[in-house]
C-alpha positions in Angstrom: 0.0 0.0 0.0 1.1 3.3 -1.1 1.7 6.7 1.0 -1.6 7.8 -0.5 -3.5 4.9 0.1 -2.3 4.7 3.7 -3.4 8.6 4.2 -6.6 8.2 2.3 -7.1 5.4 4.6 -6.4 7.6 7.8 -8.8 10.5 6.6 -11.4 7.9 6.1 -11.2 6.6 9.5 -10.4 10.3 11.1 -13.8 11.1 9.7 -16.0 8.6 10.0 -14.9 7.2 13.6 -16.8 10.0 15.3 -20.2 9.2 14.0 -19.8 5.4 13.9 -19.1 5.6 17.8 -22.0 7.4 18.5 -24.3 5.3 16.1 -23.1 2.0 18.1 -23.4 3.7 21.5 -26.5 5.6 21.3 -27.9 2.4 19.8 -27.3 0.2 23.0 -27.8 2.7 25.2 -31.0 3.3 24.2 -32.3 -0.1 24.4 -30.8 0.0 28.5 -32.4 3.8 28.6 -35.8 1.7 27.8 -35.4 -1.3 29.7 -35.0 0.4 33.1 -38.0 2.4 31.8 -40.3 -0.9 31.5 -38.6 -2.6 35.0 -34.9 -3.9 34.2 -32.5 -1.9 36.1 -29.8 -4.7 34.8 -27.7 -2.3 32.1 -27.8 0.9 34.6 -26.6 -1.9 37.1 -23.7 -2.5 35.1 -22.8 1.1 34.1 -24.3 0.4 30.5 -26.4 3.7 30.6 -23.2 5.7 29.9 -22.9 7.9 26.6 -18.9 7.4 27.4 -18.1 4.6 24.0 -15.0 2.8 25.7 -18.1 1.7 28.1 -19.3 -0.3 24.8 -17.0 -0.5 22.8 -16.4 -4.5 21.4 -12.4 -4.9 20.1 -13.5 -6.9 17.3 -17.1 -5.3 16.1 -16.2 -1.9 17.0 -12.2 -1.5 16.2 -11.0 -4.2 14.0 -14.0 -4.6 11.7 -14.7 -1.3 11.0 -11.1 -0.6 10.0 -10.4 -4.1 8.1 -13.5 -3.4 5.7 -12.4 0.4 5.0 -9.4 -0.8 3.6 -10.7 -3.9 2.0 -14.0 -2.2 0.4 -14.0 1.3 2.0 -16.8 1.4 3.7 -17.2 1.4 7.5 -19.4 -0.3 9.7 -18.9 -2.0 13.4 -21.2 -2.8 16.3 -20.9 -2.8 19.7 -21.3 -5.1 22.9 -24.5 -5.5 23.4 -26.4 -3.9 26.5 -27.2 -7.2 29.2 -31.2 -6.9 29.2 -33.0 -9.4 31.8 -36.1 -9.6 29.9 -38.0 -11.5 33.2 -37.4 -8.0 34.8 -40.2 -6.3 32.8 -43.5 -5.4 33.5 -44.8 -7.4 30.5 -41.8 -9.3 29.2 -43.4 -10.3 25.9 -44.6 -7.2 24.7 -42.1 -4.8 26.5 -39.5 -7.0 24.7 -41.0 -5.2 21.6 -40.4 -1.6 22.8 -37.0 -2.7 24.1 -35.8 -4.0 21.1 -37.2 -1.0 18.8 -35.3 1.4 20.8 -32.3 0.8 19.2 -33.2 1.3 15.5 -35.3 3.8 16.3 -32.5 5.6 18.1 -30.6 5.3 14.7 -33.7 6.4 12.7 -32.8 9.8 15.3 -29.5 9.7 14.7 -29.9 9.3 11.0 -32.2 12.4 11.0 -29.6 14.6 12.9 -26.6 13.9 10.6 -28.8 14.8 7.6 -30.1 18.3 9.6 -26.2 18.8 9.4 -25.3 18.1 5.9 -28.5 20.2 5.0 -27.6 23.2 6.9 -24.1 22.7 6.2 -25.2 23.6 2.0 -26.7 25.9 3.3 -24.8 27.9 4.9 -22.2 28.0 2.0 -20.0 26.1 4.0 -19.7 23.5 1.7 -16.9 24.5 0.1 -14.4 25.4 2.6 -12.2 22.6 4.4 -14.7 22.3 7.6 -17.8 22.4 5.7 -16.2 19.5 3.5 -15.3 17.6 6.5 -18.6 18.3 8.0 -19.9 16.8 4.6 -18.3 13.8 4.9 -18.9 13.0 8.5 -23.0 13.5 7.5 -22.4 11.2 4.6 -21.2 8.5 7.0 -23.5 9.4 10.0 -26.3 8.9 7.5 -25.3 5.8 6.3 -24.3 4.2 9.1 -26.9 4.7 10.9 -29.5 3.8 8.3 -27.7 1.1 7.6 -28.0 -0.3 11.4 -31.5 0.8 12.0 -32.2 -1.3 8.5 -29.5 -4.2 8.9 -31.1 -4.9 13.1 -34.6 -4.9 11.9 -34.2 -7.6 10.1 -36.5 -10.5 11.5 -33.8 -13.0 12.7 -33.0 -13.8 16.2 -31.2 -12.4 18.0 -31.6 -9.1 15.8 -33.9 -6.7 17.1 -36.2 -7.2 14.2 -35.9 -11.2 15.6 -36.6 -10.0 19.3 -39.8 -7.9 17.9 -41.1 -10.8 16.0 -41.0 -13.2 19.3 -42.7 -10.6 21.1 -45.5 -10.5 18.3 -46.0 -14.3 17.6 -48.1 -16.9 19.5 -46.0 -19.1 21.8 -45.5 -22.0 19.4 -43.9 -19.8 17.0 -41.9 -18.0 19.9 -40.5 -20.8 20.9 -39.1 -22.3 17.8 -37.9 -18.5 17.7 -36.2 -19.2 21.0 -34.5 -22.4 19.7 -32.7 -20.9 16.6 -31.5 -17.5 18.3 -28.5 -19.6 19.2 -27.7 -19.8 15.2 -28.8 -16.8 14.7 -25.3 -15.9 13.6 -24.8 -18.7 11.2 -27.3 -18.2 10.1 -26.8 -14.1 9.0 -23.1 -15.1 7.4 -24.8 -18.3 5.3 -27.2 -15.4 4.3 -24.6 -13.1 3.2 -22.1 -16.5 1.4 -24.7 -16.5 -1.0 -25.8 -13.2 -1.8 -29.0 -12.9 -0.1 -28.2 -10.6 2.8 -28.5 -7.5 1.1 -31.6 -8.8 -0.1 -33.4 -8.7 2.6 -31.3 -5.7 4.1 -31.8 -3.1 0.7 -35.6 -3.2 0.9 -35.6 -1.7 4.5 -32.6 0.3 3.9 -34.6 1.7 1.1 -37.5 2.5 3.5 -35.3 4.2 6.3 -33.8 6.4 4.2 -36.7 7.5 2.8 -37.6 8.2 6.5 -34.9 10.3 6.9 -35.3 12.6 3.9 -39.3 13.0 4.7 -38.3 13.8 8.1 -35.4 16.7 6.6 -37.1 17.9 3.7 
C-alpha cells in the first residue's frame, strides 16, 4: 500500500470514527435507557447507561472490523457489545421485549435524521466549500449511512436481531418458541445469508425504507 493509500485510509477513519461511535453507542444505550424504563434496572446496574463509548465499545465489532472493511472495500461499519437486558425483569416481558428491542433502531432512525439536519444546513450555509464544511460533509455522509444502515440491517426479523426480538414478542407461543430455539444460530445463520448473496436482499428493501424516512423527516 502506497503513501496515499495509507493517508486516504487515515482520513477515512479520522472522519467517519466520530459518528460510527455514536451510532453503536446511542444504539445500546437506548435499548438500556428503555429497559430500566419498563422494569430492568440490569444495564444501569452495570454502568451500560453511559454515553462514554470505551463503556461499549467490542475490540472486534467496534475497532478491528470497522477498520479491516475500510481498507478492503472502504466502507465502515462495526457494532458494539450489546447492553445485558434481563427480559423477566419487565412489567410485561413479551410485549415490552417489543419496545426494548425498537429502541435501538429507532434511536438510529434519530440519529440518522440529525446527521442529515447537518449536511442540509451545512449547504446551506455556504460552507460546503471550505475545508470544515467538507469535513462536515463527509462525516454527515457517514452518520447517515451508518446509521440507516444499522437501524435497516437490526430490523431484520432474525434472532437475536432486534427485528428477531420484535417478532418473538409478536407471535403466539408455538412460533416463539421455535424463535427461541434458533437464536442460538442466529449468527450462522446471518453469514450463510450473506455466502450466498441474499443478505442484502433482505437488508436493501428496509434500507430503502429508512432512508426515505430520513429525507421525509429533513425535507
Amino acid at each position: 500500500m502506497d503513501n496515499f493509500d495509507f493517508s486516504q485510509i487515515l482520513q477515512g477513519i479520522a472522519v467517519g470514527v466520530l459518528p460510527i461511535l455514536f451510532a453503536v453507542t446511542l444504539h445500546e444505550v437506548a435499548h438500556g435507557w428503555m429497559a430500566r424504563r419498563l422494569g430492568d434496572r440490569t444495564a444501569e446496574m452495570l454502568g451500560r447507561l453511559s454515553l462514554n463509548p470505551i463503556k461499549h465499545i467490542d475490540p472486534i465489532g467496534t475497532v478491528l472490523v470497522p477498520i479491516f472493511l475500510f481498507a478492503t472495500v472502504g466502507f465502515l461499519f462495526g457494532w458494539a457489545k450489546p447492553v445485558p437486558v434481563a427480559f423477566r425483569n419487565l412489567n410485561n416481558p413479551k410485549r415490552d421485549m417489543v419496545w426494548v428491542a425498537l429502541a435501538g433502531p429507532f434511536a438510529n432512525i434519530v440519529m440518522g435524521v440529525f446527521w442529515a439536519l447537518i449536511y442540509k444546513l451545512t449547504i446551506l450555509s455556504g460552507l460546503a466549500t471550505s475545508f470544515v464544511g467538507g469535513w462536515l460533509l463527509s462525516m454527515a455522509e457517514i452518520g447517515i449511512i451508518i446509521n440507516a444502515l444499522l437501524a435497516a440491517f437490526n430490523l431484520l426479523p432474525i434472532p437475536p436481531l432486534d427485528g428477531g426480538r420484535v417478532l418473538r414478542g409478536l407471535v403466539n407461543e408455538s412460533m416463539g418458541y421455535f424463535l427461541d430455539r434458533i437464536e442460538p444460530f442466529g449468527l450462522i445463520i446471518l453469514v450463510f445469508l450473506l455466502w450466498q448473496g441474499w443478505l442484502w436482499v433482505l437488508v436493501a428493501p428496509l434500507l430503502t425504507l429508512v432512508k426515505n424516512l430520513i429525507i421525509f423527516v429533513v425535507g
